[in-house]
Structures are given as C-alpha cells and as structure tokens.
N, C-alpha and C positions, 0 to 999 in steps of 0.2 A: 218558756223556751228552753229547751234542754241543752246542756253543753257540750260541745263537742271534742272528745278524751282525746289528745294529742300522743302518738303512739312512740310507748318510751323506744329509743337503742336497746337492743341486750348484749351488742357484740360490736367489738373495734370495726367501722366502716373499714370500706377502700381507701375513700379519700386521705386519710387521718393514717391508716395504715400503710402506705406509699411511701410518708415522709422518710421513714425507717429503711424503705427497700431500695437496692443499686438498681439501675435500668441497667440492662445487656446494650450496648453503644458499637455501633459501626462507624467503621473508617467513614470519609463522606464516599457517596457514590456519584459518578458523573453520567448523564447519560450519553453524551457526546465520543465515549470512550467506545474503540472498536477494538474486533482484533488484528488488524495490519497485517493481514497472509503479505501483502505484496512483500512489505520490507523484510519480510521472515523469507522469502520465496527468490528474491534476488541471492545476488554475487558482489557480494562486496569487497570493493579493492581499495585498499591504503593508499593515497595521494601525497607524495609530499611535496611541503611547500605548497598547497594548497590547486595545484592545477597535471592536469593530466590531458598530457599529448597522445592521441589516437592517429598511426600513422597506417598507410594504408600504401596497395601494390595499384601500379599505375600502368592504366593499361593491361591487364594481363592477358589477352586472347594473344598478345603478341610475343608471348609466353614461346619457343619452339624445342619443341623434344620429337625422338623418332623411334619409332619401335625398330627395336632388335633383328636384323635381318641376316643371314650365314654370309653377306657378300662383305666388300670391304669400302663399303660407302662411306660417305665420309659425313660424319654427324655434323647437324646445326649447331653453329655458334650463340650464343643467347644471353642475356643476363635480365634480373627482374629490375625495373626502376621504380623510384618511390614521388608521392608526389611531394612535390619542394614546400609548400604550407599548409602542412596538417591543420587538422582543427583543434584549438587550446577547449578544457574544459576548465573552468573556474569554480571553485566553491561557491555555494550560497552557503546566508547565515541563516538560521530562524533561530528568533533572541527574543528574551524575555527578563524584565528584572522584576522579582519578587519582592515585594515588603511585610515584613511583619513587624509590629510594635514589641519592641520588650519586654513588659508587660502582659502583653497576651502571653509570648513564650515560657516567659518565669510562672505566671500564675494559673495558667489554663491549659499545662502539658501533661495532666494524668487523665485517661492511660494515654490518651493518642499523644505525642509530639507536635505540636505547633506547628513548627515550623519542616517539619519532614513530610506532612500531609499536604501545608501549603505549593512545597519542591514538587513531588509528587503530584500534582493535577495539576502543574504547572507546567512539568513533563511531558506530561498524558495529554497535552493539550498541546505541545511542540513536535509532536510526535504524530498526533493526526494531523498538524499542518503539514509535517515531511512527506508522508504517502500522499496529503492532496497534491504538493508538488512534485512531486515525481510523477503523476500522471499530468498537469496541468496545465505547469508553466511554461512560459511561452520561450522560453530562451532553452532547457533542458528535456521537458516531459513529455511522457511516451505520447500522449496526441497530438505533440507540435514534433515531433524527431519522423514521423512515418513520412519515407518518402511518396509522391506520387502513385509511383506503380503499383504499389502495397495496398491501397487503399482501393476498396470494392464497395456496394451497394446493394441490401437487400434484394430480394428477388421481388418481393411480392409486401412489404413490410414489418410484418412481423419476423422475430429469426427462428430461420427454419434449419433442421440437421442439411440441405443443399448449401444454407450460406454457411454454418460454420467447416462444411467441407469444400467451401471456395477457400474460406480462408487458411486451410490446412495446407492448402496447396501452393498458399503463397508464402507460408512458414515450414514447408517440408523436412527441412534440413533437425531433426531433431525437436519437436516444438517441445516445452516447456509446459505453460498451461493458459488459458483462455485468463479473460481481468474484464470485471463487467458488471454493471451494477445489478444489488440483490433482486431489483422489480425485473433484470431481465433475461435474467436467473428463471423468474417465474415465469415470463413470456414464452421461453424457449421450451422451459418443460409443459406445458401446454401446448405447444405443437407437436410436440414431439407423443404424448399424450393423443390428440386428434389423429398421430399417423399410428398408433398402434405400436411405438417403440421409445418403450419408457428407455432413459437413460442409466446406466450400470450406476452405481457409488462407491468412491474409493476413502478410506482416514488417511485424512494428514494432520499432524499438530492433535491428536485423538480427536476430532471434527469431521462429521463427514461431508463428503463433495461430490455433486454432480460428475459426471465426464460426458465425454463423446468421444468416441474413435478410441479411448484409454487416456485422454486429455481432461485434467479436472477445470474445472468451470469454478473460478475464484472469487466470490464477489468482494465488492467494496465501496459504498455508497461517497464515493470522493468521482465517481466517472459523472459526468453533467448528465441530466435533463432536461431538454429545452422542447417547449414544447409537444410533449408525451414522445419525445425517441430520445436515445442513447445512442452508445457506440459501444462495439466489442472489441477488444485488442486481443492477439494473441501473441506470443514473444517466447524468443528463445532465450536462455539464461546463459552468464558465465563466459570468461573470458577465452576461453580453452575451445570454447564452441565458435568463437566470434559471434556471441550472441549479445545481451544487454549485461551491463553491471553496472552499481551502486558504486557511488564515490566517497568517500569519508577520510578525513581529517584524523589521523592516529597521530597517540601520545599528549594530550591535550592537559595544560593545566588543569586540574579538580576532573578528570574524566570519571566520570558514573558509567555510561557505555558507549563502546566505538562512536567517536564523534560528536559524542555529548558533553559538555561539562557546566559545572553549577561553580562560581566562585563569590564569594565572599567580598563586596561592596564595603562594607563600612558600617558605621553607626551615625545616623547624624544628630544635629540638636534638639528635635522631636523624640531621641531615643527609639526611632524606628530605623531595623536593620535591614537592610537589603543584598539580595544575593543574585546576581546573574547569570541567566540560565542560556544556554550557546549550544547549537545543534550545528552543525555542519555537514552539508552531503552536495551531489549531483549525481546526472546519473547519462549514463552513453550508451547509443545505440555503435557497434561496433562495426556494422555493415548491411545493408539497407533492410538485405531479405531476413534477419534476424526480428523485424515486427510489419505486422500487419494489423490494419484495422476494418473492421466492416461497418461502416456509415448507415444512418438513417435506420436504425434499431428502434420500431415501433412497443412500445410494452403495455401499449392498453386494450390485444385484440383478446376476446374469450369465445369461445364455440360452447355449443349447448350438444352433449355426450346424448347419442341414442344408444343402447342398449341393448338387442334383439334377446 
C-alpha cells in the first residue's frame, strides 16, 4: 500500500501570520441609531426653572379697530384680554446611569475609550427616546397636542397629493415641513407615481427630501403603525410664527449639549463607576392651527405601472 506524502508549508500561512497584524477596529455601531431631522428641524427655546408659560389673547374677534375715514367719527374703544390660567409646560427627564468597571477602563482603553463609547450609545439612545417623545407622549407630543379641528382623514386610504393638500390648508399660515414615517414616505410617492406627478427633491442637512407644494416630507420611524396605517403631521416651526417649539433646560451641570448632561456618580465597592446621563426637553404647540395631522394613512397599497 503506498503512502500518502503529506504536503510540506513553503510559506508563513494566514493563520500564524495574523498573530503579528493590527485589525483596523471601529467605534461599536448601533443600529438603532437615526438621524433626528425633527429635533434638528425645531425651535428651541431656553426654560428656566424648568417650566414654561404659554399665554394666549382671549377672545379676539372682540378685538374692534376701524378703517380710517375723512369724517370725524369717533373710533372704538377696545383693549385685548388674556386668559387668567395659561397652560404650564414642565420638563420631562430622560435618564440613564452608565456603569463601567474600572478595570475595563484602565485596561481595555486603546484606541477607543471605554468609557467615552459606553457615554456615547448611551446618548445615542437618550436621544432617540427624545424624538420618540416629542411625537408621542401623551401629556406633550405632536399626536396628543393636535386639536380636533386639525385633524382630517384620508380620502380613499392610502395618501394621496388631495390629502396632503387638505392638510396644507389646515397648516396655511407658513407650514414648515410634513413628519411621517419612512414606509409612508414610500406610500405617497407611489401615488403620486400612479398620478404621473413624481414629487420635486430638495438637500437639507446634505440629505435629500421629498416635498410637495415646496414642502419636504421628513421621515422618522418613532410615528406608530398599527395595524398597516400611520399618520402624517404637518407643523409650523418657531416662536416668532406662533408655530411649535422645543423646550430645554439651559446651563446644566456636566452639559454636553443644550439639555443634556453626563455627571459623574461615584465609585463604589465593586470598583465599578457610574455616570448619569440627563436629557431634558418638552415641547408646545403655540396655537392650535400651527399642527395638523391626517389620520388613517394606509402604506401597504401598490399598483401595477402599464406603460404604453
């Protein structure tokens, strides 16, 4: 029976030669992580003392002025009145305490930082809770602030360029830009597609964006689906407009950014430190027609393109 010649190495493998080589290393990645056009796309305003009074004209049809006439009539008396119990806004917190062992940090910080990577997706994760509440929550966010009349309903279910031009009509006054989830984003431009009127694209943030009417269509996967429909909001910005603005907490001990701060816990008898991470915002609708929403945003219909 003849043997069979086991075939020498002539050259250093991979295996063996890897030991020697650095791997090229990435920060970690999240996938969780968006871009936040909303909070980039608001007005944010400085609160102090944590709460912010929205006051408003009471009554105003009762308002009386008179045009100018050559005779010598004699002008209405008038004054504006306010209402006597505005509505307080309060901060919310979104809080997080980080732990890292010491250990880790002393022996496992080249190149990345330990403890700056831990901060950071710790951040990055307080920050997509902020935009979900800002649309959300039930005491501040834009789909619990829309009053009654604001709010409209597809024509026909899926959204078509007739409903977002309902809802222009009920945001006139300057609108700002559409806020709406990415799947209906894609619903819209398929109808709009099916009518033979693809939508323009405008950059913002070097991104490009849909519009309508010159209106960019924003998405951001924090607006709900229940049961295959959404909702579209559209909203004016900025205080100046009486439109919506952002609330935040300025001067904060350990501030990282408007609203934000990381401070420094302690060490304890584990020799694991920890550092508390504190977001603070709200956010106000400043008078009613400044948001709308359109209800029952279906995003599962597709049509099949003939061609001639």
């Amino acid at each position: 029976m003849a043997e069979t010649k086991t075939q020498q190495q002539t050259a250093l493998g991979d295996v063996a030669a890897r030991q020697l080589a650095i791997a090229t290393r990435t920060v970690p990645q999240m996938v969780t992580i968006t871009p936040r056009w909303l909070t980039r796309l608001l007005n944010w305003i400085p609160v102090e003392s944590g709460v912010y009074r929205l006051n408003k004209v009471k009554n105003a049809t009762r308002i009386e002025v008179d045009c100018s006439s050559r005779d010598e009539k004699v002008l209405p008396q008038t004054f504006v009145d306010y209402i006597e119990n505005p509505r307080e806004y309060n901060l919310a917190a979104v809080q997080t305490i980080v732990d890292v062992h010491t250990r880790v940090s002393d022996l496992y910080s080249k190149p990345y930082n330990q403890i700056s990577e831990q901060l950071r997706l710790a951040i990055e994760t307080i920050k997509e809770r902020q935009e979900s509440e800002l649309i959300n929550n039930a005491g501040y966010g834009l789909l619990h602030s829309v009053a009654d009349s604001q709010r409209i309903k597809t024509r026909t279910g899926a959204p078509t360029p007739d409903d977002l031009d309902d809802l222009i009509a009920k945001v006139w006054k300057e609108p700002g830009f559409f806020l709406l989830h990415p799947l209906a984003v894609a619903a819209f431009g398929r109808e709009c597609t099916r009518r033979g009127v693809p939508p323009p694209t405008i950059s913002l943030f070097g991104s490009q964006f849909l519009t309508w009417r010159g209106i960019p269509l924003i998405p951001s996967d924090k607006l709900p689906i229940v049961k295959g429909k959404s909702k579209i909001i559209l909203l004016r910005t900025g205080e100046a407009k009486q439109g919506v603005v952002g609330l935040f907490q300025p001067g904060l001990q350990g501030e990282q950014t408007p609203g934000l701060s990381v401070r420094f816990m302690g060490i304890n008898e584990k020799a694991i430190a920890s550092y508390l991470v504190s977001l603070y915002c709200s956010l106000a609708v400043l008078v009613d027609d400044a948001i709308a929403v359109l209800d029952d945003v279906e995003i599962g219909n597709y049509h099949e393109y003939k061609y001639k």
